[in-house]
Structure formats: structure tokens, C-alpha cells
N, C-alpha and C positions, 0 to 999 in steps of 0.2 A: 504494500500500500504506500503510495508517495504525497500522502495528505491525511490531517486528522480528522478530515468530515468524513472520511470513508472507516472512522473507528465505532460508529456507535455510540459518540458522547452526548450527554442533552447538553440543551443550550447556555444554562450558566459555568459549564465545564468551558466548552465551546468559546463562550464571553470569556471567558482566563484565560486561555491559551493563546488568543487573538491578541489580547491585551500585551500578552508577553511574548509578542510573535512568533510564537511555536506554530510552525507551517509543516514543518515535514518531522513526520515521525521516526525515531532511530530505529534498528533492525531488532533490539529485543521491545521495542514500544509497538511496532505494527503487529506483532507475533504473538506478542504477552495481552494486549488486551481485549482483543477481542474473545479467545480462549476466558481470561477471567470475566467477562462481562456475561460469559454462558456459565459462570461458576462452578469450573473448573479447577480442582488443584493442580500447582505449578512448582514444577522444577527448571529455576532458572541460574543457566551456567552463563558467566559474559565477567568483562574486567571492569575494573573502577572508570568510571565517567563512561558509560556505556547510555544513562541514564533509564537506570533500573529504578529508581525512586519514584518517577511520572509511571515509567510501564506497571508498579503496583498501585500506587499511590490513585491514580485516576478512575481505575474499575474501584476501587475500595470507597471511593468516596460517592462514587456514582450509588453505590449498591447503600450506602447507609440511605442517602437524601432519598433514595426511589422507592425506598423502605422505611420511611419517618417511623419511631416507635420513643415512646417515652424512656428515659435509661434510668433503670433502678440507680438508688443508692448506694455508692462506692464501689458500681460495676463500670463496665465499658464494654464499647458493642465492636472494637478492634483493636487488636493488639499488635502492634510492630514492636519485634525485641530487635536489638541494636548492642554489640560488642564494646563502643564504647562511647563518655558521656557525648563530643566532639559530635558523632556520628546521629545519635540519638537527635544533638537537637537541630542540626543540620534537616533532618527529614520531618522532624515537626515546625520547622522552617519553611520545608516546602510544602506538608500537604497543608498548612492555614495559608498559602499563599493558593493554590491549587482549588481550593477549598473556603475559600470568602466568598458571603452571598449563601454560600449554603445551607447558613444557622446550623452548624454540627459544631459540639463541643471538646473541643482541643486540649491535651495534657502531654505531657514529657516529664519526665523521672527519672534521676540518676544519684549517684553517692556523691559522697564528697562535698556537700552541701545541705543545709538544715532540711528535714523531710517538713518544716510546717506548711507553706505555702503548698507543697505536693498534695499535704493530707485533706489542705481545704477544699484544695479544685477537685480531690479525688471523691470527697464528700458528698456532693449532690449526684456525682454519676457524670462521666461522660462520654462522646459518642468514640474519640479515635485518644488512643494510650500510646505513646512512642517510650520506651522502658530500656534501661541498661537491667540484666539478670537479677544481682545484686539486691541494688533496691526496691527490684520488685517482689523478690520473696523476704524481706525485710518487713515491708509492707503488708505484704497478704500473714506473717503468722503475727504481725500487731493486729490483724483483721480490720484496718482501713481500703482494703483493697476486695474484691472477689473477681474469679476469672467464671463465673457458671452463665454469663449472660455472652460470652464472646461468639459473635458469628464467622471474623475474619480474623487469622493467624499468619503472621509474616515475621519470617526469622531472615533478619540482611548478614550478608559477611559470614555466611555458617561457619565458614574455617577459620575467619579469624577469632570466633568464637571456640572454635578446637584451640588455637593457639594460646587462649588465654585463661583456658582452663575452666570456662565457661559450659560445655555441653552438657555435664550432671545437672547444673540448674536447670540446663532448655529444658531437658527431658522430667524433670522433676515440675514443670511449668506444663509443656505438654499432659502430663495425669493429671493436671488440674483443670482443664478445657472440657467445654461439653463436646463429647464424639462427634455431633451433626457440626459442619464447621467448615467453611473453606481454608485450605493452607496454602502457603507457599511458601517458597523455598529459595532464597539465592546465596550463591557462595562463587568463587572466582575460580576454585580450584574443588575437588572431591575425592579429598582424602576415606580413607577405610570406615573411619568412627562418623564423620558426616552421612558418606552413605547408610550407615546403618539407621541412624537419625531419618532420613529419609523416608526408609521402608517405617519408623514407628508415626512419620507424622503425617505422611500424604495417602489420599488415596485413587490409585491408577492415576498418577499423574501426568500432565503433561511437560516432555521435555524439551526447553530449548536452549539449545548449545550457541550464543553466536559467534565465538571465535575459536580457535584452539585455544586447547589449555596452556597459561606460559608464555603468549605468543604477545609482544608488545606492538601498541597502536602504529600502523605504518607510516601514520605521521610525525612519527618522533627521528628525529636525526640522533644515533649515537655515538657516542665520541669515548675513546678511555686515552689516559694519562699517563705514561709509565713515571713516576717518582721516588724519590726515597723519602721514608717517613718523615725527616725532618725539615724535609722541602714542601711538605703538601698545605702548611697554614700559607708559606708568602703564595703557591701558585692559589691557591682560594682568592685571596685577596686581589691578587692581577685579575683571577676569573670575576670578580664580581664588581671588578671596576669598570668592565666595559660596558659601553651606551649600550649595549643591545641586552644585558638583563636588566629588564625593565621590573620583573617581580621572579623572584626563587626561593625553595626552596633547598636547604644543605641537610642530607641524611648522614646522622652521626649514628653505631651500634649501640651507645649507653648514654643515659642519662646526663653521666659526669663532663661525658664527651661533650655533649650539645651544650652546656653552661660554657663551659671551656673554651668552644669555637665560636660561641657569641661574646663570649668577653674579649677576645683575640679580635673579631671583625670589629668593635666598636671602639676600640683602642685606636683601629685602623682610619676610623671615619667611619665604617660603612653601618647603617644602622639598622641592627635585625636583631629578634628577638629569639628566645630559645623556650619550647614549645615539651614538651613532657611527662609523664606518671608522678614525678614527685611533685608539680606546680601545686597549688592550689586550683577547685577549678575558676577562679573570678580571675587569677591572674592567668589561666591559661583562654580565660573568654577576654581579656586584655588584647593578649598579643595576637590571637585571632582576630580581634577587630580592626587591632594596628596593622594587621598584616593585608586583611580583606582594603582597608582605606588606603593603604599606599605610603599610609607614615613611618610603617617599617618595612621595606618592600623586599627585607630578607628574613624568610622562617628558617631555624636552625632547630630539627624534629630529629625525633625517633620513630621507631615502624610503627609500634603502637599509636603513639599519639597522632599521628600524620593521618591514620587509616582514615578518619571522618574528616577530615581537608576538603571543603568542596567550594574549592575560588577559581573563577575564568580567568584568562588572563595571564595562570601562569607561564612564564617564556624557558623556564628554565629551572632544571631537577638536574641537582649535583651530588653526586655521592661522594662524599670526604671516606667513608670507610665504606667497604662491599659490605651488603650483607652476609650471614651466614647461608641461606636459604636463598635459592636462584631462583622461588616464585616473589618473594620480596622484592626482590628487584624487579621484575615487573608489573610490580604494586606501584613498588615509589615512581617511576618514571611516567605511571598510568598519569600521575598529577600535572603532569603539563598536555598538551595537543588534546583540549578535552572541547568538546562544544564544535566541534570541525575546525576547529586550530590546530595550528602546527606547533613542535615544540623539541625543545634540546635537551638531551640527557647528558653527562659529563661524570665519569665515572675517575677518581682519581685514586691509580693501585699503585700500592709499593711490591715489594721482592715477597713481601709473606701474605697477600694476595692474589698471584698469580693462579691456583689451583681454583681459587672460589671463581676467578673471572672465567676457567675453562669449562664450568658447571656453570656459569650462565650462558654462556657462547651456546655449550651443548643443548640445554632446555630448549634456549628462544632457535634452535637453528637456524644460526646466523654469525657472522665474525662482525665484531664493532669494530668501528678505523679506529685507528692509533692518530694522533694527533700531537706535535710536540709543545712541549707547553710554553706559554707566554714568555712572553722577552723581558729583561729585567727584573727578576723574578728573584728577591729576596732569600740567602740559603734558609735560613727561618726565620720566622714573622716574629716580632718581640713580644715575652710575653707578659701577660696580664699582671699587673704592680702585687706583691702579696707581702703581707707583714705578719714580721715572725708573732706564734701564737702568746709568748711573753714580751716582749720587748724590754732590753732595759729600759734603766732612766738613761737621759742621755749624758749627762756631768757621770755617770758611772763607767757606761760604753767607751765616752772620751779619754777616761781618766785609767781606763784598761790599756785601750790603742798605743796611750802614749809610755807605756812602760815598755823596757825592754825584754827579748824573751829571758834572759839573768836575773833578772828582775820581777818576772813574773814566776818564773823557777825558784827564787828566792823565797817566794811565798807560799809554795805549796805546805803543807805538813808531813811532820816526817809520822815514818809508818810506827802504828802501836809497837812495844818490843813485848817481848816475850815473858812470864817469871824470870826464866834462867836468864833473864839478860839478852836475848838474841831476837832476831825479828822472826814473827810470827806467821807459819804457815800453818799448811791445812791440820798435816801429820802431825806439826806439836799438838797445834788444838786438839786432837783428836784423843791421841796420850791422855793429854793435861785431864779432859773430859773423862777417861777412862778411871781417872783412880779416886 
């Protein structure tokens, strides 16, 4: 289908999508919705920015308004769970955009933040739930929450809800659903424990695969870097000076790492923010906002946090460290050429990255160019100012400095002696101890 009048939407869907000029539908949105508007459960395979959120998001919203029904008390008539907070609200971002005009009542739920506000909206009942695991069985055994009135069930990122150790909750959330119920299902990849998830949640479902698995957007150009570890902050810094990253994101393995490479770029001038599990979430809804606005047009993330990232615009996905995991990697680079843009991936390996870079080459079958790195290119980038955890006084430190080392040898004390007059080791002590 190469139009959304040919999907079956009624007219105040229709009125939105016009508004935001959604004219042609992507390959899981012609495929996926009209299967769910015949209410169908769904098994949907496809990668990040495929625009999986509208392919659920539109039949779900269609089927509550065509279905007006009063919603009990601290029920909900659909449930989307969501791997992480980022992601969660990113999709109750778009179906109340999707979904204005429709009078359906909107909530989203996640940790890391006070549950009161949660428990008031969840209090009267409403029609769409966007939910991290976590909080929501949190919820449901305080009994603010009940899952017995749910007609639609939607699990986003199945695997990266494998990866986080999340599928005992789905599944422990699944026995709480009424049996009669549409589901669906999307994940990027289909690992063993997902599929099995599968067979417990769908029924005869329908499958739609739209790309290989592993396989990144062919509009991404990619590029790797051969360097040595201590070279990889100054070429960062030449890479994120040029006019043409207009907004990027830099994938760090660890937490520590991504504080470390945004302290380092900001030292630089360049001004980006660092994005991760240990933030808070208001300071991580901070640097998300600064990043979406342009005031900090560099995000320095890790896989986890990154997974719910959904900004246009971005021109450029850098990897300061490989992932472990070669479907990772074409996670993070899914983050730019998103929306039928193009976009650059920039992978920077030292000598103890080589093997992971030939387990990405193998998955995506395909060899990335080599690319030599920027000109001028600092052997390493200076780093971030740190003071020691005591510091002396300063008349104390000074007044050290300026003694000689005789002088400061002069001072030491001399060592305990012994009874017998001698200095004291282990074996005397030991003797001495013994009688």
C-alpha cells in the first residue's frame, strides 16, 4: 500500500496523520495494520526506527474509540510494556499525539521516580497504560493497578527485555491478563527465550519479518577507524568538530565511560551531555530534552539507555568502544538515517577490538571502509581536572616541597627496637609472643 487512506483509519486518525504529514506508510505500517484492525495477533520482526510505534499504536487506538466503554477503577483497556523508562515515554508521547481528539485516557509508569502522581491517574481507570515491568508489578501487588479488564497487549523490544532480565516479569504479567485479548509482539532480533514467550503469548499469529535479522539501514554510510586506545579521545574531538555533525550520538560500553567522554568533550568546547542507568530519571529527561532542542547537540549513551532515543535529525552515530554483541551495533547505528534520512556511522577500534569488529562485518554481511583518521589529531585529549580525595593544606604541601629529600629522610622515625635491644621482626615477635 503507498498511502494511509488505503489502511482503514476513520477520520480523526486520518485528521492526525494529515496534520503531521504522514502520507506514505512504512513496510511494517502497510502490513501490520490492517492484519490488526481484523484483530489479529502479531509477531512483528523489523529494527529500530522502522516505525513500529504508529504500525501498533494506530489499530490500538482505532479499536478502543470504535469501542467506547466506561474503564473500571484502576484498570486499563491496553497495555504496552516497554524495556525501558526513555522508551516507555517516548510511545506514550506518541500515541497522545496519534490519539488527541479521541477522548481516551493516557498513562505511562516507570521507576525511578515517586509512584504518587502514577497512582492518581491510575485511580479513576484509564483507557491506554505505557508501563516499564518493574513498576508495574510494584503497583499491581500495592493493588493500585489491575490487569482483568485488558483487551490489547503489546510487548516493544522483546529482546531487549531478555537482555535486561526482564522476561520473568512479562511472563509473570502475561498470567495476569484475561485469555480473550489481542497481543502482539515486536523485538528486533529472536533469541530462544523470546520465542518461547511467543508460543505462551500469541495466538496463530501473524508474522512479519521486514528486514533480515542484523542487517543495518542501507542508508547509513559506514566508516571504522583503526587507532590506538590513547589516541581515540583527541580523534573524537577532531570527529565532532566538523560542520557536518550537526547532532550525534557517542556509544560508550559503561556507564563510567560515558561520564568520562562527556567530561573530556566539554573541557574541549564541544557541548554534550552523558545519558545513562545510574542518572537520575529528571536528569536523564534533562539531557534528553537538551539533546532533542539542539542545546546539546552531542549525547554520550550506553546501549541500555540509548534503546528509547527517538530524535530525527540525527546525522551521526559514533562508536568510541565496539560493543560486545554485533546485534548492538546495529541497534546503535539504527539511531541515525531514521525517517528516510541518511546517516553516518563511525566506529573507532583499537588493536583489542579487532575480533569484535570481524563479528560485526560477519552478522551484517558486509566489510565497513577503513577511513584514516582526521588530520591534527591530538596523541591524547587532556584530561578532565580531578583533585586529590584529601588534599593538603596548602602552607603544609608548600612547606613539604621545599625540604630536601635529607631533610625529609631526617624526619622519618626510626623503627621500634626490640627487648633485646635489636630491631624488631616478625620471628622475634613471634618468640617474644610464644613464652
Amino acid at each position: 500500500m503507498t498511502s494511509f487512506d488505503e489502511l482503514g483509519l476513520i477520520a480523526p486518525i486520518m485528521r492526525v496523520l494529515e496534520a503531521e504529514s504522514y502520507v506514505t506508510p512504512t513496510p511494517i505500517q502497510s502490513r501490520a495494520i490492517p492484519r490488526l484492525l481484523a484483530g489479529r495477533d502479531l509477531l512483528g520482526i523489523a529494527q529500530t526506527g522502522t516505525g513500529k510505534t504508529a504500525a501498533f499504536g494506530l489499530p490500538l487506538l482505532q479499536k478502543l474509540r470504535t469501542d467506547m466503554r466506561v474503564v473500571k477503577a484502576r484498570a486499563t483497556r491496553a497495555l504496552i510494556l516497554a524495556p525501558t523508562r526513555e522508551l516507555a515515554l517516548q510511545i506514550d508521547t506518541s500515541l497522545r499525539s496519534y490519539g488527541r481528539g479521541l477522548k481516551l485516557r493516557h498513562c505511562v509508569i516507570f521507576g525511578g521516580v515517586s509512584q504518587y502522581r502514577q497512582v492518581q491517574e491510575l485511580a479513576k481507570g484509564v483507557d491506554v497504560l505505557v508501563a516499564t515491568p518493574g513498576r508495574l508489578l510494584d503497583l499491581i501487588a500495592q493493588r493500585h493497578l489491575r490487569l482483568d479488564e485488558v483487551e490489547v497487549f503489546v510487548v516493544d523490544e522483546a529482546d531487549r527485555m531478555l537482555d535486561m532480565g526482564f522476561i520473568r516479569d512479562v511472563r509473570r504479567i502475561v498470567a495476569l491478563l484475561p485469555k480473550e485479548r489481542q497481543s502482539m509482539l515486536f523485538s528486533a532480533t529472536m533469541p530462544d527465550d523470546v520465542v518461547k514467550l511467543v508460543g505462551d503469548m500469541l495466538k496463530q499469529p501473524e508474522r512479519i519479518e521486514i528486514a533480515p535479522q542484523s542487517r543495518p539501514a542501507e542508508r547509513i554510510e559506514q566508516r571504522v577507524l583503526y587507532t590506538e586506545g590513547r589516541q581515540k579521545r583527541g580523534i573524537l574531538i577532531s570527529l565532532l568538530r566538523n560542520p557536518e555533525v550537526k547532532r550525534a550520538i557517542v556509544f560508550t560500553k559503561t556507564k563510567y565511560g560515558a561520564n568520562k567522554v562527556a567530561e573530556t568533550l566539554e573541557k574541549a568546547g564541544i557541548c554534550a551531555e552523558a545519558i545513562h542507568g545510574n542518572k537520575s530519571q529528571n536528569a536523564r529527561q534533562r539531557a534528553l530534552a537538551r539533546f532533542r532542542s539542539g542545546e546539546a547537540p552531542i549525547l554520550v549513551a550506553t546501549d541500555i539507555a540509548a534503546r528509547g532515543i527517538d530524535v530525527d535529525e540525527i546525522t551521526h552515530v559514533i562508536n568510541f568502544e565496539l560493543p560486545n554483541e554485533a546485534e548492538s551495533y546495529v541497534h546503535r547505528i539504527g539511531r541515525t538515517a531514521r525517517a528516510g534520512a541518511s546517516g553516518i556511522a563511525i566506529s573507532l577500534v583499537d588493536e583489542t577490538e579487532h575480533g569484535l569488529l570481524r563479528q560485526i562485518e560477519r552478522i551484517t554481511r558486509q566489510r565497513i571502509q577503513v577511513v584514516p583518521a582526521p588530520e591534527g589529531v591530538m596523541e591524547k585529549a587532556p584530561e578532565p581536572r580531578r583533585e586529590p580525595k584529601h588534599p593538603r593544606p596548602p602552607q603544609a604541601a608548600a612547606g613539604r616541597a621545599a625540604q630536601s629529600p635529607t631533610e625529609r629522610e631526617g624526619r622519618r622515625r626510626p623503627r621500634r627496637k626490640s627487648r633485646t635491644g635489636g630491631r624488631s621482626h616478625g620471628k622475634g615477635l613471634a618468640l617474644e609472643a610464644s613464652r
